[in-house]
N, C-alpha and C positions, 0 to 999 in steps of 0.2 A: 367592736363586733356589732351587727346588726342588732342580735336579741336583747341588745342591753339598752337600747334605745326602745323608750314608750313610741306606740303607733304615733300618738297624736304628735311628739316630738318630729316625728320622721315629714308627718303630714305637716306640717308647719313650717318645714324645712322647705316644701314643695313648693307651698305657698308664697314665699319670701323668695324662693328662685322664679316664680311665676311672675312675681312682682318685679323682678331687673334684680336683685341682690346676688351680687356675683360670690358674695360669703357662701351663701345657700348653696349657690350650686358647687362650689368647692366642698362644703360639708357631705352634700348627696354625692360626689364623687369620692372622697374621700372612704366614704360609708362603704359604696357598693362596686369601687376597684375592682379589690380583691376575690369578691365573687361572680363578676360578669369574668373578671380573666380567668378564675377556674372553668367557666361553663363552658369559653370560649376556646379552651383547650383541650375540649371532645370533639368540637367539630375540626380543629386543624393543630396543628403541629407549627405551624409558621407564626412565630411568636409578635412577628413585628406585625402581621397581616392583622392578627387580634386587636395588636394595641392601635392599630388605624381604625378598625370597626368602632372602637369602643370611644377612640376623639371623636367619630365619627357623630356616634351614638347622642353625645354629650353637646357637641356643638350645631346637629340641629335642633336637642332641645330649646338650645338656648335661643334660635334665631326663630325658633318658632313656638319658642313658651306661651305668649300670648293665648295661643288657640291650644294650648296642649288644656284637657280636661283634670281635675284631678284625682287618679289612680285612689282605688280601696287597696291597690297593692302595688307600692312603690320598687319595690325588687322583683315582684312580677313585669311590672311594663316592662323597665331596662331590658332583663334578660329576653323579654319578648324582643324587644327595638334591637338589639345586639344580634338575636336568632337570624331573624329579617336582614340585617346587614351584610350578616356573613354565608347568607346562604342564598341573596344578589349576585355573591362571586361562586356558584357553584364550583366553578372547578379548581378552586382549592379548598374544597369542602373534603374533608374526610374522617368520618363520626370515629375518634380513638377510644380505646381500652379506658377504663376509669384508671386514674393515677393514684395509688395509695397514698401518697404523699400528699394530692394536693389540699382535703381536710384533713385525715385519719377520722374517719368518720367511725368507726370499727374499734378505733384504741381507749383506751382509757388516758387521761392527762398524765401526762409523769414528770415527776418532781424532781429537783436538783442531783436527791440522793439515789435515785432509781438506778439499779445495777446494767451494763452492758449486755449481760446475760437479756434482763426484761425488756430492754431498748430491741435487743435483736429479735425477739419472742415477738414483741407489738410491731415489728418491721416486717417478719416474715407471715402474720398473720393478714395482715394489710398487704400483702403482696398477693398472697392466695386469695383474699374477698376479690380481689380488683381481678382475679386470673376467670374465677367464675363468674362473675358478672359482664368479665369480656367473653364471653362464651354464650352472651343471650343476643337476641337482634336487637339493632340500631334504634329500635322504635320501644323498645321493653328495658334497655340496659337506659336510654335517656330518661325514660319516666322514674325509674329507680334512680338515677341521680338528683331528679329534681326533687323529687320526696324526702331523701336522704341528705342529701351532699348539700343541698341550698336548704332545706326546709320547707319547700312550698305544700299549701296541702291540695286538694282534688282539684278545686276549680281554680286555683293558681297553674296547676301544673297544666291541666287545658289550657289556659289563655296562653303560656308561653307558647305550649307545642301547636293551635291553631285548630285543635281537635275539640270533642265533647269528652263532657265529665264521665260519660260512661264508659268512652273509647278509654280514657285514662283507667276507668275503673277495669274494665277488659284485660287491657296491658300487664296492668299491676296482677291480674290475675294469673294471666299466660305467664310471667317470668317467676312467682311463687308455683306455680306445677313446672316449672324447666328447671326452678331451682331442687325442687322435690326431686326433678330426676334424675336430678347430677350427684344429689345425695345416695338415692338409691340403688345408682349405678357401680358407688363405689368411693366417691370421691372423699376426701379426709373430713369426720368428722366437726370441723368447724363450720362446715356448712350449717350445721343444725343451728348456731349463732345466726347465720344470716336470713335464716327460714324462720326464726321467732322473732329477730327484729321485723320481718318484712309480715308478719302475724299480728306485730301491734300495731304499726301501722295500718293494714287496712282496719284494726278493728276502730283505730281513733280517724281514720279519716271520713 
């Protein structure tokens, strides 16, 4: 996983692919896979189109590393250089639902002995988060994945989306009052979980 790796490891990793070390950039691919293919499976559904943006993504770093600068935030570019590739091909662009599956961002880790009962409890809870969050617009449900789902914080999630920090901070505002309303409208109290997660994030971002 990313967060297990020190910054300066990651940046040193850059550095050594910037250099020609083909290790390096197997390392950085290896790293941030997993997370460019979840991002990339909100904007489409065609699995193979992802994993071409994503060689894509990787092989002109590599033919143009030379002149690539180096990133304060190595999973912010990718995800930006991915964003840009796949949305070259608008018209297989189509921003999906968040997948519960593809962190469980929402669950808590469960262990060997965890009963079927709690599997199905943390399955169905993770299906209702992803049900309301796909109920906000395209532009408020992506900034909540990138805060949540990757991690980035205010001015990472601008460099991806191409926006300002404020517009990010706007966003993040409109989808905590949508989510407020979806609670008050009626909807099953576990919202009130995703209103206090999205509570401590703005207060740390």
């Amino acid at each position: 996983m990313v967060d297990r790796h020190a910054k300066s490891e990651i940046l040193s990793m850059w550095v050594s692919f910037k250099a020609g070390d083909e290790r390096a950039l197997r390392s950085l691919m290896e790293l941030y896979l997993p997370k460019m293919y979840n991002y990339g499976s909100k904007f489409s559904n065609d699995r193979e189109f992802i994993k071409d943006c994503i060689q894509d993504v990787f092989i002109g770093m590599w033919q143009y590393r030379e002149n690539l600068a180096l990133p304060d935030s190595p999973k912010a570019y990718l995800l930006t250089a991915l964003r840009r590739k796949m949305f070259s091909s608008r018209s297989r662009i189509t921003l999906t639902s968040l997948d519960p599956k593809s962190d469980m961002l929402f669950s808590t880790e469960q262990s060997a002995e965890d009963t079927l009962i709690e599997r199905e409890s943390i399955a169905g809870q993770n299906k209702l988060v992803a049900h309301l969050l796909g109920r906000l617009p395209e532009r408020q449900r992506e900034v909540i994945y990138l805060k949540f789902y990757q991690g980035l914080d205010r001015h990472e999630t601008a460099a991806v989306m191409g926006i300002s920090d404020q517009s990010v901070s706007n966003l993040f505002q409109k989808a905590l009052n949508a989510l407020k309303s979806l609670h008050s409208s009626g909807v099953p109290v576990l919202v009130r979980s995703v209103i206090h997660l999205l509570l401590i994030c703005r207060i740390l971002s």
